[in-house]
C-alpha positions in Angstrom: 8.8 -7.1 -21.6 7.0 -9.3 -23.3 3.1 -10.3 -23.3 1.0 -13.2 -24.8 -3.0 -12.0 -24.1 -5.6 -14.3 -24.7 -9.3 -13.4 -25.0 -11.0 -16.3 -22.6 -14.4 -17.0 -20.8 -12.3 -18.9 -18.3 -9.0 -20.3 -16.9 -7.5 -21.6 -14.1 -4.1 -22.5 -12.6 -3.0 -25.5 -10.5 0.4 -26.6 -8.9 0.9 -30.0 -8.1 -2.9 -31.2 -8.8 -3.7 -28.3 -6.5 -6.2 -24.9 -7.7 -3.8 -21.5 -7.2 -5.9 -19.4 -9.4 -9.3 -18.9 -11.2 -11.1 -16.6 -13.6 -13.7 -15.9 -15.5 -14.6 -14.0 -18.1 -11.2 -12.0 -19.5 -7.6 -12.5 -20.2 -5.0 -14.9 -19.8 -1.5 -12.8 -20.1 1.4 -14.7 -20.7 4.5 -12.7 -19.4 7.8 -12.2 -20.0 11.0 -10.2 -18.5 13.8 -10.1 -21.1 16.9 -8.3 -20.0 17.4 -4.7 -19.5 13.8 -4.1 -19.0 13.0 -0.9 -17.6 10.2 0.4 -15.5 9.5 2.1 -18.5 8.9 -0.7 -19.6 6.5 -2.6 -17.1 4.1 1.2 -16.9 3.7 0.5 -20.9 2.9 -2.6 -20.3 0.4 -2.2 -17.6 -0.9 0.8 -19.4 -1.4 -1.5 -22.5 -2.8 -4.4 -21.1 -5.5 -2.8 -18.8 -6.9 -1.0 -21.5 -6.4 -3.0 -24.7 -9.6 -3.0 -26.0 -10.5 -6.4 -27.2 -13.8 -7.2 -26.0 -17.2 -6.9 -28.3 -19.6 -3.7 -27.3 -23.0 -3.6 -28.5 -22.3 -3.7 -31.8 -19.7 -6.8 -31.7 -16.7 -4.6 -32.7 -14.1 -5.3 -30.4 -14.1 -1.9 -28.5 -14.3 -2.7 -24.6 -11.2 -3.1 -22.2 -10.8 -5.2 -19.3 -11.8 -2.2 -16.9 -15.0 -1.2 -19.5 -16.2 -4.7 -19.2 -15.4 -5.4 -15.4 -13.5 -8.5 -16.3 -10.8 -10.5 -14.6 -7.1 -11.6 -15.8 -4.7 -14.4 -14.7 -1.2 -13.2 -15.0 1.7 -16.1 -15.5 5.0 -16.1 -15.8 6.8 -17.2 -18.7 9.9 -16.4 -19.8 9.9 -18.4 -22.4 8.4 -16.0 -24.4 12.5 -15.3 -25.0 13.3 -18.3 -26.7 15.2 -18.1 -29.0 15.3 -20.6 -32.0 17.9 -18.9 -34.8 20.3 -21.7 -34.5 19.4 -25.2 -34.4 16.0 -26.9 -32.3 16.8 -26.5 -29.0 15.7 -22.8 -27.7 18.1 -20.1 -25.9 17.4 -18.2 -23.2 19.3 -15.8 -22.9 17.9 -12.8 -23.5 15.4 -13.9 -20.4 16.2 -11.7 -17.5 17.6 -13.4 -14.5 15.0 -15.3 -12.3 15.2 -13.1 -9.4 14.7 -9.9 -11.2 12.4 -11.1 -13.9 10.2 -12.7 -9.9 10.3 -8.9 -8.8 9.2 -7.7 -12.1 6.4 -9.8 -12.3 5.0 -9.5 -9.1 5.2 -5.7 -9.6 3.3 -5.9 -13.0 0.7 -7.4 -11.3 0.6 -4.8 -8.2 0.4 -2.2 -11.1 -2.5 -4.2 -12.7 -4.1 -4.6 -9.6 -3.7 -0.4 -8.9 -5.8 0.6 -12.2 -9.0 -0.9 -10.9 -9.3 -4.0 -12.6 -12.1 -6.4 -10.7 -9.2 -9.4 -10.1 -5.8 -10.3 -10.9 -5.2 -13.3 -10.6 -1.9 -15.1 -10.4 0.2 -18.4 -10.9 3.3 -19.2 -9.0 6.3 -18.0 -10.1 8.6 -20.6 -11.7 6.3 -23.1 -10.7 5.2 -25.5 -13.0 1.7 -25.1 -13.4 -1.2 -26.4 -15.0 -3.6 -23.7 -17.0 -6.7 -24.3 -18.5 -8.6 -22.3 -20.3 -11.3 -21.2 -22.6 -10.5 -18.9 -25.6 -12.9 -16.8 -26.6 -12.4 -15.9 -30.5 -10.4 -16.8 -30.2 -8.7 -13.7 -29.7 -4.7 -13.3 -29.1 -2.8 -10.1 -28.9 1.4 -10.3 -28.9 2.5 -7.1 -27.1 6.6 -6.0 -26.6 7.7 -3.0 -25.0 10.8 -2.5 -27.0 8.2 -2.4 -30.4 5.5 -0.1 -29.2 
């Protein structure tokens, strides 16, 4: 699995000209189910998420977590994040995991989120296409992978 976190003050999510999601202060996370994943895989990626400490503490050194801060996350779906672009413009996608699967992996990561306390977890609509705005604060943005912990 792959993830794309992104320090904000806020963000929100639309479908179709119509609000699905809103945060505040926290992270964005971009994710992504490549093939073979594991549930391995998706605990060291909860694990790494909830507690990646990348918020200031009283000192301004990042050193706070979303759960030491209280803050909120919007979770979306992306499995582009597997692009590849070796040959040629035009990305592959093969290494993505299979809609279905990649929907159930998803929807567990953010059950898993959700079950180490965080405040909210918000969510887009998978395979939607949806509309994010948000406000990067940093900016800050972290690339995490599973397979290179």
């Amino acid at each position: 699995m792959k993830a794309v976190i992104q320090r904000v003050k806020s963000a929100c999510l639309s479908v179709e000209g119509k609000l699905v999601s809103e945060i505040g202060d926290g992270m964005v996370c971009y994710l992504g189910v490549g093939k073979g994943d594991t549930d391995d895989d998706l605990r060291w990626l909860v694990k790494k998420t909830a507690g990646l400490r990348i918020f200031p503490d009283g000192e301004g050194r990042m050193n706070l977590s979303l759960l030491d801060c209280g803050f909120e996350i919007l979770v979306v779906s992306q499995f582009t994040l597997y692009g590849n672009v070796k040959k040629g413009f035009r990305p592959s996608f093969i290494e993505a995991e299979d809609p279905e699967s990649a929907r159930l992996m998803y929807e567990r990561f953010c059950s898993e989120l959700a079950a180490t306390g965080l405040k909210k977890v918000a969510t887009g609509i998978f395979a939607a296409d949806m509309l994010i705005e948000q406000v990067n604060n940093g900016p800050v943005t972290i690339v995490l992978d599973s397979k290179q912990p």
